[in-house]
C-alpha positions as CSV (number, residue, x, y, z in Angstrom):
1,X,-175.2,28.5,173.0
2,X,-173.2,30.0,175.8
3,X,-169.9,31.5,174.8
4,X,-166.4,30.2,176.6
5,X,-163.7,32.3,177.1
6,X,-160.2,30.7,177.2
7,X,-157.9,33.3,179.4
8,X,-154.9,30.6,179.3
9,X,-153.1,32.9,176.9
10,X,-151.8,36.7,177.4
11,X,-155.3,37.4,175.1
12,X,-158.6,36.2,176.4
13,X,-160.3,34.5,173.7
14,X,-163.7,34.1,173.1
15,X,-165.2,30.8,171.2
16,X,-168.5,28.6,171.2
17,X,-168.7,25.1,171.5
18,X,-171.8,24.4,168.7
19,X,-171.3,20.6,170.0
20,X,-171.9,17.7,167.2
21,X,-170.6,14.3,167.8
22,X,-167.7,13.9,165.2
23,X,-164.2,15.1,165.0
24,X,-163.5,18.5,166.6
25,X,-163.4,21.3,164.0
26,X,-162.1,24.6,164.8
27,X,-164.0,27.3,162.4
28,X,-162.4,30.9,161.8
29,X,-163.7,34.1,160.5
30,X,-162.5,37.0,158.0
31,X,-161.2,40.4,159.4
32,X,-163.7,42.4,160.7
33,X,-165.9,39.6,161.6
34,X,-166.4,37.4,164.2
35,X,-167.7,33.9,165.3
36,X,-171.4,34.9,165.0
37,X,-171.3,35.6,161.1
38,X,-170.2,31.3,160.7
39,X,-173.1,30.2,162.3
40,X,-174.6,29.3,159.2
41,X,-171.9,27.8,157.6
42,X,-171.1,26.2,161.2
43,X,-174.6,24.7,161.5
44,X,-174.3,22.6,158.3
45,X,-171.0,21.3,159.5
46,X,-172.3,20.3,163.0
47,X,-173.7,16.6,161.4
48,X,-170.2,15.3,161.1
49,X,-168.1,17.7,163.2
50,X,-167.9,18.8,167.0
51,X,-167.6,22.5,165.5
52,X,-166.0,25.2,167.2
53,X,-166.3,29.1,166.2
54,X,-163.9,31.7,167.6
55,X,-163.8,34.8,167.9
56,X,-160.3,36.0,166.8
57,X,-157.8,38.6,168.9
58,X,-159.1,42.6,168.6
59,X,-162.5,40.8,167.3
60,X,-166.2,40.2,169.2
61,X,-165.9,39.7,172.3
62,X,-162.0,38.3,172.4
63,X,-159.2,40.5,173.8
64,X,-156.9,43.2,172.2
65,X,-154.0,42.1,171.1
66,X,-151.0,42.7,168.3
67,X,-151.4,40.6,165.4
68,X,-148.2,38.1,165.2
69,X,-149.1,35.3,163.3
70,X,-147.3,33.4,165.8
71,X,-149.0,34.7,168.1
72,X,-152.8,34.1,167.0
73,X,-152.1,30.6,166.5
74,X,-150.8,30.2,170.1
75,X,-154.6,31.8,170.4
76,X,-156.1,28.7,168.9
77,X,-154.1,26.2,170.4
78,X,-155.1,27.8,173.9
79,X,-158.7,27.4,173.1
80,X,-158.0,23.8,171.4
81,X,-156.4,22.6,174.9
82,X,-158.8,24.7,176.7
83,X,-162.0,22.5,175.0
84,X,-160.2,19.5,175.1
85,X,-160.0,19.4,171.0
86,X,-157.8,16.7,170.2
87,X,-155.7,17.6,167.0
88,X,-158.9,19.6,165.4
89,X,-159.1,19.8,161.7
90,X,-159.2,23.8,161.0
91,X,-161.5,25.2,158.6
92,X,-161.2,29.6,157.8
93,X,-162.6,31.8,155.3
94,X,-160.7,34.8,154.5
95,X,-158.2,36.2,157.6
96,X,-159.1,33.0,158.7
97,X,-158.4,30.9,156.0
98,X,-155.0,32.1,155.9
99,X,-154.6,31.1,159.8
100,X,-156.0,27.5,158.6
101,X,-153.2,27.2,156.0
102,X,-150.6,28.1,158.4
103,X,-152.0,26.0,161.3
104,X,-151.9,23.3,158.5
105,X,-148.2,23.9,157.7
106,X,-147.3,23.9,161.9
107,X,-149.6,20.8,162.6
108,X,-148.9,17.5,160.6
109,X,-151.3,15.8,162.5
110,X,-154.0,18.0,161.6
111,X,-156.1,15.4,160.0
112,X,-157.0,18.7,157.7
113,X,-157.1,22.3,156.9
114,X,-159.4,24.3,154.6
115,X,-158.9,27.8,153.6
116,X,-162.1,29.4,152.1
117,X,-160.8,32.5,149.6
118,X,-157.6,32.9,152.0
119,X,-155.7,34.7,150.2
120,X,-153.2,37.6,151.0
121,X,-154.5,40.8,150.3
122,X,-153.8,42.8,146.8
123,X,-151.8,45.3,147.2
124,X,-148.5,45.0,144.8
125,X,-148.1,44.5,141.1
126,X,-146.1,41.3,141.6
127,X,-149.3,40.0,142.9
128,X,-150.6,40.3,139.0
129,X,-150.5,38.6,135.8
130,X,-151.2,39.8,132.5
131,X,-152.0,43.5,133.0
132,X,-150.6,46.2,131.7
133,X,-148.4,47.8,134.5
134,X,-149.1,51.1,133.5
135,X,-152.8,50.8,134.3
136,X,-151.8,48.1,137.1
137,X,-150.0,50.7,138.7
138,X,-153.0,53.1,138.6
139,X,-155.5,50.8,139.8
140,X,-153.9,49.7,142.6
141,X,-153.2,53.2,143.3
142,X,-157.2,53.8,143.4
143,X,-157.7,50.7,145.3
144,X,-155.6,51.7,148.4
145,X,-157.3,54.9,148.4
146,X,-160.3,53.0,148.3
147,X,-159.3,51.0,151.6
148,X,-157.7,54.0,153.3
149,X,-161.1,55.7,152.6
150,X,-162.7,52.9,154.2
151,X,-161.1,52.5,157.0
152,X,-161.2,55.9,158.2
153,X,-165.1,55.8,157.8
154,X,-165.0,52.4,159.7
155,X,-162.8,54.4,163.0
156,X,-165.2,57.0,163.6
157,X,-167.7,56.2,166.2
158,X,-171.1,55.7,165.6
159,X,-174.1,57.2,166.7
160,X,-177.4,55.5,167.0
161,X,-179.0,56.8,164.1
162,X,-175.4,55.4,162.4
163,X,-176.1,52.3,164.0
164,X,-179.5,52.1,162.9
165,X,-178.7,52.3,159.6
166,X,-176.2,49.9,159.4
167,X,-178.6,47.3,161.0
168,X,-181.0,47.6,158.5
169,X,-178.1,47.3,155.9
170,X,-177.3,44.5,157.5
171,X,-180.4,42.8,157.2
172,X,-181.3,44.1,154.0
173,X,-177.8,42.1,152.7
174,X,-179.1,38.8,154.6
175,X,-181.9,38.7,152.2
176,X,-179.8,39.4,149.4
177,X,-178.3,36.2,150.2
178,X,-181.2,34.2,151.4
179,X,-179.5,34.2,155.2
180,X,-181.5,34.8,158.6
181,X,-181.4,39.1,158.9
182,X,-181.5,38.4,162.5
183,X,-178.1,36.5,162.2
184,X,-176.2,39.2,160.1
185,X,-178.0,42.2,163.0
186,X,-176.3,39.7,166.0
187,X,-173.1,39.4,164.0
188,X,-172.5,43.3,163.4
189,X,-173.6,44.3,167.0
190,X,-170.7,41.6,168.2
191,X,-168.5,44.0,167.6
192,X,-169.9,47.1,168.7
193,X,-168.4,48.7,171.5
194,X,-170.5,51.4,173.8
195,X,-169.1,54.7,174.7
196,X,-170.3,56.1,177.5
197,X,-171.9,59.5,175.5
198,X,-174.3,56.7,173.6
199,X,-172.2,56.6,170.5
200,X,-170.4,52.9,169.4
201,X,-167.3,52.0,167.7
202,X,-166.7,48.9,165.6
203,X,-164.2,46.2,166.2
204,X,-161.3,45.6,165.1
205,X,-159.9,49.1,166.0
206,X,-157.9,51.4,163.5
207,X,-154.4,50.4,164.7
208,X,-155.2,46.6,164.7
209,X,-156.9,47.0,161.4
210,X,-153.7,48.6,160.3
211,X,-151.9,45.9,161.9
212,X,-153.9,43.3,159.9
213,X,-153.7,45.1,156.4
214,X,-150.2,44.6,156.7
215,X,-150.0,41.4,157.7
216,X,-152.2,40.1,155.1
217,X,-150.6,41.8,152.2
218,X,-147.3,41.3,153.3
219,X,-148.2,37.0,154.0
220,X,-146.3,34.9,151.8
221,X,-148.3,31.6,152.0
222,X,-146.2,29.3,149.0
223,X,-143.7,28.0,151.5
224,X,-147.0,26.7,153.3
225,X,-148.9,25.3,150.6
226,X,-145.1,23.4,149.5
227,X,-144.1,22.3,153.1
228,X,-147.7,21.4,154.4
229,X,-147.3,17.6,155.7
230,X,-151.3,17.9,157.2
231,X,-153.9,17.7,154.1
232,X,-154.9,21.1,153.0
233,X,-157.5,22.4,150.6
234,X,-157.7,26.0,148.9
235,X,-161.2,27.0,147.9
236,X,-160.8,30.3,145.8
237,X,-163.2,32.6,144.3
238,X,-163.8,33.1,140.6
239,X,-166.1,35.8,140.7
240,X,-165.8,39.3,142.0
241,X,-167.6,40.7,144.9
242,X,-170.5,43.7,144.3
243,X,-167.5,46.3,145.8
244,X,-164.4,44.8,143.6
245,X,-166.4,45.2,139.9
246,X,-165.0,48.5,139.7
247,X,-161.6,47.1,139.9
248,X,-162.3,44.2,137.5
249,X,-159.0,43.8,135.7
250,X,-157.3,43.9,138.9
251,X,-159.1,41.1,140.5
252,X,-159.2,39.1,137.5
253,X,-155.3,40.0,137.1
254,X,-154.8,39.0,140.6
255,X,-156.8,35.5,140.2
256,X,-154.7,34.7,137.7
257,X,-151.3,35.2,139.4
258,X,-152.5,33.5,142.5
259,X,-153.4,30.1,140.1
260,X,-150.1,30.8,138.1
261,X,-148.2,30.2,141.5
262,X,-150.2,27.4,142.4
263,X,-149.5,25.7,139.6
264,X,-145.6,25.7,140.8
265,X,-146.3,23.8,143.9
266,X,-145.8,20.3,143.9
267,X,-147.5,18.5,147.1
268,X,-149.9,15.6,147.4
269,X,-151.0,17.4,150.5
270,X,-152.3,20.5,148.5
271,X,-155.6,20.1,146.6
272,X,-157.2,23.5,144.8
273,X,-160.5,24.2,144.2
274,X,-161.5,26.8,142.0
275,X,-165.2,27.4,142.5
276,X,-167.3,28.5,139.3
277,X,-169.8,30.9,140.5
278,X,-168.3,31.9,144.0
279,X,-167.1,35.4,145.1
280,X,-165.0,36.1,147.9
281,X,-168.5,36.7,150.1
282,X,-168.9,32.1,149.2
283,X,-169.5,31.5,153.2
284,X,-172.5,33.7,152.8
285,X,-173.6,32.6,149.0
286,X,-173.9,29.5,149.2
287,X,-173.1,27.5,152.9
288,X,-174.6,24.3,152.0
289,X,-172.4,24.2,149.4
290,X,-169.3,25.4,151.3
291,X,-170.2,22.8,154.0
292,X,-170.1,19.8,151.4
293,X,-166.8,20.4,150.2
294,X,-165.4,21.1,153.7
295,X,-167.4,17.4,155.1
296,X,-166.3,15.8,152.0
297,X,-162.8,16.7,151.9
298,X,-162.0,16.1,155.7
299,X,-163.9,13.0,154.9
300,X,-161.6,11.6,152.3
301,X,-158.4,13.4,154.4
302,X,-159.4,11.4,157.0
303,X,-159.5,8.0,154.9
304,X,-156.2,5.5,156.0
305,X,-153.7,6.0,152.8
306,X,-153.7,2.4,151.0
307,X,-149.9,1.1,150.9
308,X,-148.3,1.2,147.3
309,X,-147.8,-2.1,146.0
């Protein structure tokens, strides 16, 4: 389907109108991604939603851009009013998840939100419960080497042998999961960008990565999750990814506070899902599962609220 770009805003943004005849659903990718890797999860959501993928600022084929919270949501509502999406429920996994929980907090007449693992990122001991600081301390230590490591490899351009590889990576981890390898190839090359000596770079960039790193670690989401008005659902992982094993006790230290502070929030708008068997990769695991949750929830969100009696 052809893509739409919404220039309305001081960012063009990119997004794809999947069509479907039901309510108008705004869907949001991780960091680093980009509209193309939802497809699957978008198709399954198509029967009872008019579903709409976007491509978010510094990612795919959208603009460059800061990252102000602020700011990105003025993104979305410029590509709602743009496609003529009448108060769309917003669904996000990751990044994106966090952007459906604030959109959910700014919008009461969201008829819902549903963030998919969208969680800030770990990167502080107070984020932790019931590990021993000592070691706390030294893991996260490791960790943010771990990132830093990672995101210098991810800034270097790429030549074509580089890209090569990463294609077949890419498609060898769509069969891990049981997904279409030509999917995962057309997500990655989304965010290539050509040099003019042959070689590629990958979106986002290294300062808005930086940006975002911050941003998400530095997100407090609780005066969200107690204020939201619009209906709001947290699907969270349980399970750690291949890549976060090594840092075991952190994750599971890090579950743990998150559901400790959830557990402080009292609003009939907040429902929490904590989903045996899911890791933070859930979109690709399992989207048919991911898709009945979302459908089923907005589906009972959308349901007229009986009067007490």
């Amino acid at each position: 389907m052809p893509d739409t770009i919404v220039d309305s805003g001081p960012v063009p943004v990119t997004a794809r109108d999947l069509g479907g005849s039901g309510h108008p659903l705004l869907l949001l990718h991780g960091a680093g991604g980009n509209l193309a890797q939802m497809t699957a999860l978008a198709e399954r959501l198509r029967p009872a939603h008019r579903v709409v993928t976007v491509d978010l600022r510094g990612h795919g084929r959208s603009g460059d851009g800061p990252w102000h919270w602020d700011d990105v949501l003025t993104d979305l509502v410029g590509v709602a009013d743009s496609l003529g999406l009448l108060r769309p429920a917003v669904v996000g996994h990751s990044l994106g998840g966090m952007l459906a929980t604030l959109w959910a907090h700014r919008h009461p007449d969201c008829p819902g939100a549903v963030s998919l693992d969208g969680n800030p990122t770990l990167d502080r001991l107070d984020q932790l419960s019931g590990m021993d600081p000592e070691q706390a301390a030294g893991d996260l230590t490791r960790l943010r080497a771990t990132f830093d490591a990672m995101g210098a490899m991810l800034a270097e351009p790429l030549g074509a042998d580089q890209v090569a590889a990463a294609l077949a990576g890419q498609r060898a981890m769509a069969q891990r999961y049981d997904a279409d390898p030509d999917e995962w190839a057309a997500a990655f090359e989304r965010n290539l960008v050509p040099y003019d000596d042959g070689r590629s770079r990958l979106r986002p960039g290294p300062g808005l990565t930086a940006q975002l790193r911050v941003a998400m670690s530095s997100l407090d989401l609780l005066p969200a999750y107690r204020e939201t008005r619009s209906p709001l659902l947290l699907v969270l992982a349980t399970e750690d990814l291949p890549e976060q094993q090594p840092f075991h006790d952190l994750y599971a230290a890090y579950r743990r506070a998150t559901a400790e502070r959830l557990t402080t929030v009292d609003n009939s708008a907040l429902r929490v899902r904590h989903l045996a068997g899911a890791s933070h990769a859930m979109v690709a695991e399992d989207p048919a599962r991911i898709a009945a949750l979302v459908t089923d929830f907005l589906a009972e969100a959308g349901q007229p609220k009986r009067p007490l009696t």
